[in-house]
C-alpha positions in Angstrom: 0.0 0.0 0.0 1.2 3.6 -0.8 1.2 5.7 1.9 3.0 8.6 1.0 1.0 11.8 1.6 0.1 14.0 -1.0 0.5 17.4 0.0 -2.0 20.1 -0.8 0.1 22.5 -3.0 0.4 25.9 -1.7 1.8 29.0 -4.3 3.0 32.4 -2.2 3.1 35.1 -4.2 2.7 38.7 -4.5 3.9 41.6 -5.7 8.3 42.5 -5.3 9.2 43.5 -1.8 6.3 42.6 0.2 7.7 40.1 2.4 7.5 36.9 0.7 10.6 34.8 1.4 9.6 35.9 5.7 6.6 34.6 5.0 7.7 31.3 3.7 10.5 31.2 6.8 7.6 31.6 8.8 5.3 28.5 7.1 8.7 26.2 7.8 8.6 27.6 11.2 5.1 26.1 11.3 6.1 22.6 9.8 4.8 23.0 5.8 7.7 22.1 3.5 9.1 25.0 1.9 10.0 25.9 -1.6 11.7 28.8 -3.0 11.8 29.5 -6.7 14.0 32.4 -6.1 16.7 29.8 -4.6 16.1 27.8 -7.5 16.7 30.7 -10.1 19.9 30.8 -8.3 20.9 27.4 -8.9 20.0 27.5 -12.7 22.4 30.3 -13.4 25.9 28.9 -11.6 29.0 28.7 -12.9 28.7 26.4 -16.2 25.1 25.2 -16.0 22.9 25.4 -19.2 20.9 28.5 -18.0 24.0 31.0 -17.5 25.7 29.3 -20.8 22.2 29.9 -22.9 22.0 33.9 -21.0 25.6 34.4 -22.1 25.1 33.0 -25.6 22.2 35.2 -25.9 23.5 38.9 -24.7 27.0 38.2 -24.7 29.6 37.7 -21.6 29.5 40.7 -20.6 26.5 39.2 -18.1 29.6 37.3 -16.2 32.1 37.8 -14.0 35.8 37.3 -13.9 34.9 34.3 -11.6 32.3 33.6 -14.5 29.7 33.6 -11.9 26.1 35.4 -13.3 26.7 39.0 -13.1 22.9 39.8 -11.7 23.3 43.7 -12.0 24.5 43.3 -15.6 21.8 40.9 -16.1 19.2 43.2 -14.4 20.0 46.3 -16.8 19.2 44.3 -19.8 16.2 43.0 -18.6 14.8 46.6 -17.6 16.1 47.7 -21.0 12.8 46.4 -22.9 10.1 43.9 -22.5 11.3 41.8 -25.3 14.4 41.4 -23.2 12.8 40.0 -20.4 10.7 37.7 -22.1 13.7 35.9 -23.1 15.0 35.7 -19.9 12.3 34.2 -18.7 11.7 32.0 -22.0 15.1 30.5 -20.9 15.1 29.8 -17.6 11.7 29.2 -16.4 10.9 25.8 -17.5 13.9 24.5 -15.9 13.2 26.2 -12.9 9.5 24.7 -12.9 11.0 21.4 -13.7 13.3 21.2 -10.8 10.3 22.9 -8.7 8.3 20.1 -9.5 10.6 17.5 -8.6 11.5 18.9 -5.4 7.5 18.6 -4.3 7.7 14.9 -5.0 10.1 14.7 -2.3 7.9 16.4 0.5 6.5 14.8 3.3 4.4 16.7 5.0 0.9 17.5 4.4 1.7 21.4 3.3 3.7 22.2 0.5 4.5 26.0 0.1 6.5 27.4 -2.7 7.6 31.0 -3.5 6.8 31.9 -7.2 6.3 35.4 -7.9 5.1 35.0 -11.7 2.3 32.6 -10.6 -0.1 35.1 -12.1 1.7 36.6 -14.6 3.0 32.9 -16.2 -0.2 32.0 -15.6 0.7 28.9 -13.4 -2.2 28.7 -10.8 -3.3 25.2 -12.7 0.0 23.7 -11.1 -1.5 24.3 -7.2 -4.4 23.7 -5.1 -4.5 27.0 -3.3 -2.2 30.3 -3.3 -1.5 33.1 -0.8 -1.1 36.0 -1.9 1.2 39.0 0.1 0.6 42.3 -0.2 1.3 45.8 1.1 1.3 49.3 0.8 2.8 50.8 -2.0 5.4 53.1 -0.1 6.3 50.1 2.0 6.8 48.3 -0.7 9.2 50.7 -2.1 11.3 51.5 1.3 11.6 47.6 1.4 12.9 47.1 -1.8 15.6 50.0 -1.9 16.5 48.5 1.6 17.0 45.6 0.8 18.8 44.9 -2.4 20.2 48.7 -2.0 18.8 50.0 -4.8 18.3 53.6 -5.4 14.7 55.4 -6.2 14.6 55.1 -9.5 16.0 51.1 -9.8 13.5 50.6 -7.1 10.6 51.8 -9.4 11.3 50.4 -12.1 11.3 46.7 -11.1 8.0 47.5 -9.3 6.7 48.9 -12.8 7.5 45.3 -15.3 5.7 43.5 -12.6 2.0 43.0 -12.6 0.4 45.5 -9.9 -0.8 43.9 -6.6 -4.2 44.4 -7.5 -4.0 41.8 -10.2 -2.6 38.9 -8.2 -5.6 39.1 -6.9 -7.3 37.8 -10.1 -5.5 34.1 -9.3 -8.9 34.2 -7.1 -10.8 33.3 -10.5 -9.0 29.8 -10.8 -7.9 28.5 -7.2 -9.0 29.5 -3.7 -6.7 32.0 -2.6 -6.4 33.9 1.1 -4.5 36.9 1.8 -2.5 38.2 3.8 -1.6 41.7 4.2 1.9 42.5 6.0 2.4 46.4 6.7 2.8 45.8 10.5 5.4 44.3 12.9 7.1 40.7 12.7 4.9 39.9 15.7 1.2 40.8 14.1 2.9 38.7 11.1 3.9 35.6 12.8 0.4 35.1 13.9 -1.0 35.5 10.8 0.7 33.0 9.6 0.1 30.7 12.3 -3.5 31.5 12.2 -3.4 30.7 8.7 -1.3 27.4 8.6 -4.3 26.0 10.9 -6.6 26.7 8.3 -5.1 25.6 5.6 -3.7 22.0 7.8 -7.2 21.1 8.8 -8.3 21.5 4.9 -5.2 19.9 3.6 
């Protein structure tokens, strides 16, 4: 007999800089099984894998560095350069990234699964879970976060708020798979129990 649980799929998204990878610290903290599509970007694009050696081939090595690790800011420019530019980005190393995403779920064993992907609505990949949370928060938090944490000045900051879908249509992922929501504008505290409030929920369902 097969016993191995299935796990009710879980997608955390949201719009850049409103607290995501916390949140999905916090769901660990919980005991869901975690999985972060931004670590697994990461991982695509080391030294000598196919993604970095298909980015290079594409806009040149320019997007490396003397270690011929991914340079991300070089990489970053282009991409903010045009839409056309990041579609190929994308084109390149997303179904990799979903691949490997996929694979890693398969090896949970708990009965929550919870993985980070922040193009859920714009890939349109809500068909892949069960559920999805989605993060938000005001707009002038969102922007103090962002230069904060990545350094970024005003301008950088706005701009990789402005190629991503606006927070109002994440909510649309409502139209294909039960979603909740979670707002995070106040302290770590008020935060935590949201999460634990919301990990009771969605464990009794699961």
């Amino acid at each position: 007999m097969n016993d191995k649980i299935r796990p009710m799929k879980i997608a955390l998204t949201g719009a850049i800089a409103c607290g995501k990878s916390k949140i999905l610290q916090l769901f660990e903290t919980c005991g869901a099984d975690i999985i972060s599509l931004d670590e697994i970007s990461r991982e695509v694009v080391m030294p000598k894998t196919q993604g970095l050696q298909a980015l290079v081939k594409q806009f040149g090595a320019n997007i490396t560095n003397q270690d011929d690790s991914l340079n991300r800011a070089a990489l970053r420019t282009i991409l903010l350069k045009s839409q056309k530019n990041k579609l190929i980005i994308e084109a390149i190393l997303h179904p990799e990234i979903l691949e490997k995403m996929q694979a890693a779920i398969k090896t949970c064993k708990n009965k929550l699964v919870v993985v980070e992907i922040a193009l859920l609505a714009e890939k349109n990949l809500a068909h892949l879970f069960d559920r999805a949370i989605i993060v938000q928060c005001g707009e002038q938090k969102q922007l103090e976060r962002l230069k904060k944490r990545d350094n970024f000045d005003k301008t950088t900051a706005k701009q990789l708020i402005n190629v991503q879908i606006s927070q109002k249509q994440h909510l649309e992922i409502g139209k294909q798979i039960p979603i909740d929501v979670i707002e995070n504008n106040s302290e770590v505290l008020e935060l935590t129990q949201k999460v634990q409030d919301l990990y009771q929920k969605l464990n009794a369902i699961a």
